[in-house]
N, C-alpha and C positions, 0 to 999 in steps of 0.2 A: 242941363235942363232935364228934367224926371218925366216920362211918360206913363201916365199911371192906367194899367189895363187888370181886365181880368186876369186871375190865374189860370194856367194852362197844365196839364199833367207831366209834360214834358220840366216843368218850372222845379219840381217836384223834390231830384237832391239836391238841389240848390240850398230850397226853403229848408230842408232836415236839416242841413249843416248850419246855415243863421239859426234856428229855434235851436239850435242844442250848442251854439253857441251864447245865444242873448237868455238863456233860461237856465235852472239848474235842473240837474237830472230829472228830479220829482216833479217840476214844474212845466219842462217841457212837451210838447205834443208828442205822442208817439206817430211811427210813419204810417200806422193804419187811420190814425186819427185825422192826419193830415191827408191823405188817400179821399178817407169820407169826405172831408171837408172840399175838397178838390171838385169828388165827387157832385155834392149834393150842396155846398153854397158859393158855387163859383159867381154868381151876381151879387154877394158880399163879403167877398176875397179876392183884395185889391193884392197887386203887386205897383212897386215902385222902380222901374226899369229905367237904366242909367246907361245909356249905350250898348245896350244887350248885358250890362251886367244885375241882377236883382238887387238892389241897393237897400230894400225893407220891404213890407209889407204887413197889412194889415185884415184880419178877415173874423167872423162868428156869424153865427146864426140869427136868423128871427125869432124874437121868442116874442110869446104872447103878457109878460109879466116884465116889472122893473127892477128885477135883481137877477144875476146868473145862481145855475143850480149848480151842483157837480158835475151832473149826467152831460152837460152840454160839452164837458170838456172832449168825452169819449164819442159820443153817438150825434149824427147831424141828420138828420131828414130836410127835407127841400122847402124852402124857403116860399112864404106868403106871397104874395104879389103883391100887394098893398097892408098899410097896416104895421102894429109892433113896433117893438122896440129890434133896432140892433144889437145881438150882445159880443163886444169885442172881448175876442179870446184869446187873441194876439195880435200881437204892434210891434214889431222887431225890425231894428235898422241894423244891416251888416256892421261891422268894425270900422272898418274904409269907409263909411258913410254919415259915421255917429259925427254929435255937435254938432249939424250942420244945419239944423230944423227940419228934416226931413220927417222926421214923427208927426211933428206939427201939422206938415203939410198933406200927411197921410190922413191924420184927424181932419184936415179941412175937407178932403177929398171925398171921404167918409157919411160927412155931412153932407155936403152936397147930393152923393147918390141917396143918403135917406130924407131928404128932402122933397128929391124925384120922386124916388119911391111912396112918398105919402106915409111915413112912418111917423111913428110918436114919438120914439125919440133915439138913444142909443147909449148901453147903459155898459156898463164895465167894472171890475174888481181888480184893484190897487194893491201894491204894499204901502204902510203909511210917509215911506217918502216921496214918494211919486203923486202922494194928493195935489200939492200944491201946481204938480206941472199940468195936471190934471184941468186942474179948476181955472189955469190961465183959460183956457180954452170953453169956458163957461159949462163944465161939471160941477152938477153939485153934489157934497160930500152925505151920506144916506148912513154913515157912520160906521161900525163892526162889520161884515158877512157872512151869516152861515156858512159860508164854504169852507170847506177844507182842503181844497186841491193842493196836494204839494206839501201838506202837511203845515202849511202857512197862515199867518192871519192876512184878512182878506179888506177891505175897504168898499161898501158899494158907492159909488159914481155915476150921475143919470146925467144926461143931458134930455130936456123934453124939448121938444120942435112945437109944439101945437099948442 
């Protein structure tokens, strides 16, 4: 059974070694990025803890619009209190954990706290094979994304709550 908690700073080379596992180099968070994020959106940077071991986790900012920019990937300021969109910047289930719906469960958890939270909704950038596991989960497909992170084509993904 997964207990899903905030992240902690101590969580820290845990999470660097899954993201530079579950991503490719260009894609992946850097460790200041992840720092920030620690830092400044620990109320929407879930961890999925599996007997003291980190088993995924999921976490991004509030933003005030329904599509992720570049900028969110590097730079995080502190999160809204009520309000926005969540933009999930990462979803990564260790090795040992994959297949297992653990993602799934991380998206449900997700929802829930922006549910609490009084959010519009919670919005995210895909590769185009991942739409479909996506849209299990009642994402809708927003088509291309300006983004370029990673030097990748990007998919935006909303889910609205409201």
């Amino acid at each position: 059974m997964y207990h899903f908690r905030n992240v902690a700073m101590s969580d820290l080379n845990t999470i660097l070694k899954i993201e530079n596992h579950g991503f490719s180099p260009e894609e992946a968070a850097s460790k200041e990025a992840l720092i920030n994020r620690i830092n400044f959106i620990k109320d929407t940077f879930i961890v999925a803890d599996y007997h003291g071991d980190i088993a995924g986790y999921i976490n991004g900012p509030v933003i005030n619009q329904p599509f992720i920019t570049d900028d969110l990937f590097d730079e995080s300021i502190k999160n809204a209190i009520h309000g926005g969109y969540i933009a999930i910047l990462g979803l990564v289930v260790a090795e040992n954990y994959r297949k297992q719906g653990l993602a799934g469960k991380l998206l449900n958890h997700l929802e829930h706290l922006a549910i609490e939270q009084e959010r519009q909704g919670i919005t995210l950038t895909c590769k185009a094979s991942l739409i479909s596991f996506y849209e299990q989960y009642g994402y809708i497909n927003h088509g291309v994304s300006e983004s370029q992170h990673g030097g990748m084509q990007w998919f935006n993904l909303v889910k609205h709550l409201d």
